[in-house]
C-alpha positions, 0 to 999 in steps of 0.5 A: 929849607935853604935857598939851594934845597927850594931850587933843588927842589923846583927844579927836580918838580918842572923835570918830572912835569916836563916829561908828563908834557911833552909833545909825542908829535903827530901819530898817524893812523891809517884805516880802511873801511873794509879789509876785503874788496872785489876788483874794480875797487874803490878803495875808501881810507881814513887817516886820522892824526891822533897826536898832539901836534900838526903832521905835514904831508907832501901833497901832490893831487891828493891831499894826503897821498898815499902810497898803494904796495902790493905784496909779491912773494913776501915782500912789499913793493909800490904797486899802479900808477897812483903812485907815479901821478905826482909831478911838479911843484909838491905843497906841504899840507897839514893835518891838525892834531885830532883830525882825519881826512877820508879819501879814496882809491882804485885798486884794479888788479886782485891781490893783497895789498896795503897803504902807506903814507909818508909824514913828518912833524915839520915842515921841512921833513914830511918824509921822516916817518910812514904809517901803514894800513892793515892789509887788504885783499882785492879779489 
């Protein structure tokens, strides 16, 4: 085999490796404890990073906010004052691959409802992507 043929060869062997190791970012998944809840509600979620590298949330009083809408006539809208209580100077929190983070929220007025959060693979974009919950009902 020439030298020419050996590196032909190298080369095509680190292209297939390099595609069984490249990163998939962070994958973000959002689950809630329960799909059905009666009003006052808290709402407990979990959102859990199953990627292989760290998501970047733009964090304001909660470490991962979250983002509560509200279906109304077929379509998703931002529903409560959850969704407004962030002001001001806004840190960018991690989530390493293979961790979840567990909080909550209320939901006070029946309907159905969903969550969405707001992620990125850097730190500069924490808003390229959203995950959504299942939907919920609060009755």
């Amino acid at each position: 085999m020439s030298g020419l043929q050996r590196l032909a060869c190298l080369l095509a062997l680190v292209a297939a490796l390099g595609g069984c190791i490249d990163s998939e970012g962070p994958q973000i998944q959002v689950d809630l404890s329960q799909s059905e809840f009666e009003s006052p509600a808290i709402v407990r979620f979990t959102v859990h990073n199953g990627g292989d590298t760290y998501a970047y949330f733009s964090g304001c009083e909660s470490p991962i906010p979250v983002v509560l809408e509200k279906e109304t006539n077929g379509t998703w809208m931002e529903a409560g004052d959850f969704n407004t209580s962030c002001t001001g100077v806004r840190a960018q929190l991690p989530l390493q691959p293979g961790a979840s983070h567990v909080d909550s929220i209320p939901v006070t007025e029946a309907s159905h409802y969903r969550l969405s959060v707001w992620f990125g693979s850097s730190i500069q974009a924490p808003y390229a992507y959203a995950s959504r919950s299942d939907d919920f009902q609060v009755h």
